[in-house]
N, C-alpha and C positions, 0 to 999 in steps of 0.2 A: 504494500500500500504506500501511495507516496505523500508526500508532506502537503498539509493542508494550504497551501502557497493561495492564496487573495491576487497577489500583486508585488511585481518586483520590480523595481528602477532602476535608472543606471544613470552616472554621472562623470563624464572623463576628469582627467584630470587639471584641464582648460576649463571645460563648466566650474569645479570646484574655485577654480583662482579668480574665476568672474563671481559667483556666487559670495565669498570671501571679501570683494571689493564692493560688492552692493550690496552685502550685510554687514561690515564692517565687524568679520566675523574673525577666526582663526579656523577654522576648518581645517583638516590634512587635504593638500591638496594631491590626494591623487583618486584612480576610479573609484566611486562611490555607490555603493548598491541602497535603496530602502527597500523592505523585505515586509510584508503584511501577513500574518498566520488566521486562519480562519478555521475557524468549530468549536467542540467544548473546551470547556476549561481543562479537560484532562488530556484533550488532544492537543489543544495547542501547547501545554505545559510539556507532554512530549516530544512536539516537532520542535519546537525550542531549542530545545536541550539536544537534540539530534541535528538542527541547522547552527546551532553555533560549534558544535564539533566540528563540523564539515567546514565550516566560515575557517576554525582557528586552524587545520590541519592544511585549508587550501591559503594560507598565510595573512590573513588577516590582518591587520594592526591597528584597528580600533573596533569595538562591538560596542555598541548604545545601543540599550534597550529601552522601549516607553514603558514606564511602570501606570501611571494613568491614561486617561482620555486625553487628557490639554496634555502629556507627553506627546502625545503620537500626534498631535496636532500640531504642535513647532515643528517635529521632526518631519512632516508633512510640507508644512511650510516653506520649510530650506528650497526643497523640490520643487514647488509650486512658480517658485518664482524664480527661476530657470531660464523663464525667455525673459525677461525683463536684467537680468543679470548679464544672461549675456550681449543684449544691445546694450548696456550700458560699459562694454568692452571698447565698444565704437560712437560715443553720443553723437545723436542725429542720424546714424544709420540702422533702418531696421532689418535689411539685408532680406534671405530668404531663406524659410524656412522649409525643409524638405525631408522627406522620412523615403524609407525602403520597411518592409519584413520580410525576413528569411526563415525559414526553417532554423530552431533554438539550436540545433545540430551545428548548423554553417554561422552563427552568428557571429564568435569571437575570431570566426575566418573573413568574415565582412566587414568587421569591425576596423579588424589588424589592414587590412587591405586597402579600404579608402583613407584611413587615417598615414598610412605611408604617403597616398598618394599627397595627401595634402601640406606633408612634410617638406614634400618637396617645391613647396608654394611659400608665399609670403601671405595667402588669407588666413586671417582666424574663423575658427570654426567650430565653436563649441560644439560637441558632442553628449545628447542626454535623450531616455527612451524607454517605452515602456518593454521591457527586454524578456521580460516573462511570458510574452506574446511574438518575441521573435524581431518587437519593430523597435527602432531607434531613429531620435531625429538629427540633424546637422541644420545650426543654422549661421549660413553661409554671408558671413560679413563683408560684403563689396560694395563699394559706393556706386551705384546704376551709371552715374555721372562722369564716369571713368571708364570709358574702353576695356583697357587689359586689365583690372580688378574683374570687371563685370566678363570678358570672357572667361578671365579663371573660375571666379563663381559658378556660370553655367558649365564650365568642363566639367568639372568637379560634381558638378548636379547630375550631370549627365553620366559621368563613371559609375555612379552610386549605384544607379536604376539598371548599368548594365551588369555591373557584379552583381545586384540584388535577383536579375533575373537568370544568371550563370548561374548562381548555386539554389536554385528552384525556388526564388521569391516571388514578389511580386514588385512592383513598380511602388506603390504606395500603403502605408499601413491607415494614412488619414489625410494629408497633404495633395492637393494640388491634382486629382487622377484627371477633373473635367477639364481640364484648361492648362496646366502646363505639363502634363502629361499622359494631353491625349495622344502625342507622336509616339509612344510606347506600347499604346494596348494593341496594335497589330501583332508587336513581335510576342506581348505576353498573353495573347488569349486566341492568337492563329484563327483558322476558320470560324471559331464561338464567336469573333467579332460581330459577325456578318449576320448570324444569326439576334446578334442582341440590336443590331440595326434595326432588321425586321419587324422583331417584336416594338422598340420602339416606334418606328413606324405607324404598326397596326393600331397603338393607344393612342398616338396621338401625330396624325397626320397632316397635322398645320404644323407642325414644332414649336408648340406655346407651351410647351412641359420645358424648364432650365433651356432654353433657347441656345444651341452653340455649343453645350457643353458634349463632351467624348466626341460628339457624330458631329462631324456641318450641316449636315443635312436630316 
């Protein structure tokens, strides 16, 4: 049987350092997970004890636990305000915000992957995600108003969605599928496209349903 898991986050170690300067916090700035247990009182008291083994044997170096409700609700909070931290990396720029999900399998391979590629960039790009689900988001700090910021950005947008759909993601976990990545669902839903045309179609054959969005027509 496996651990009553609610909900699990993720925060790189960039998010942290942005997070840190817009809380005026101390935080350990490296990846940061928040981890939510859900059932009884005796099951969660056992997944507990069974996910912080596994937390301190896969090296860990800090465990906070919420002992209340208003615990779990700052430690909530930190998270919450994640995009807001991270545009406040760049003030005045709110850049773009993009997600993939992968398969939990391939994730710390998609992870490790676009984050090199970005290494090799001068954009910031915090890294933070709902990762218990497979999906993380990156949001991509470039000034629009700026040519080669603004190509990097989109590269970088664009490698995400194709590693995401190499290791059997998808394009989008919540971000952007109708509009900035309707160029994608060809390659991620093959023939189903054509079919989900149709059926759009048939409901509504003036296009006054979300006008433009996935289809043109």
């Amino acid at each position: 049987m496996g651990l009553g898991l609610q909900r699990i986050d993720l925060a790189d170690d960039l998010q942290m350092r942005a997070i840190n300067s817009y809380r005026q916090a101390d935080l350990p700035e490296v990846p940061t997970l928040w981890i939510e247990l859900a059932g009884s009182e005796a099951a969660v008291a056992h997944d507990l004890d069974l996910l912080t083994e596994l937390m301190r044997d896969g090296g860990a170096s800090r465990i906070e636990l919420a002992q209340s409700p208003d615990d779990a609700k700052r430690l909530w909070r930190i998270r919450h305000d994640a995009l807001y931290a991270a545009r406040a990396l760049r003030p005045g720029i709110k850049g773009l915000s993009t997600d993939v999900c992968v398969p939990i399998s391939r994730l710390a391979e998609c992870i490790s992957a676009i984050k090199a590629e970005i290494a090799q960039t001068d954009l910031l790009a915090p890294l933070v995600g709902h990762v218990g689900d497979g999906n993380f988001h990156l949001v991509l700090l470039f000034d629009p108003t700026d040519p080669d910021e603004t190509a990097t950005g989109r590269r970088i947008s664009q490698r995400l969605v194709e590693m995401a759909l190499s290791l059997d993601g998808t394009s989008t976990g919540e971000h952007g599928v109708g509009l900035d990545k309707k160029s994608y669902m060809a390659a991620e839903h093959g023939p189903a496209l054509g079919l989900m045309r149709r059926l759009k179609q048939a409901v509504d054959p003036k296009g006054i349903m979300n006008p433009g969005k996935i289809f043109d027509t």
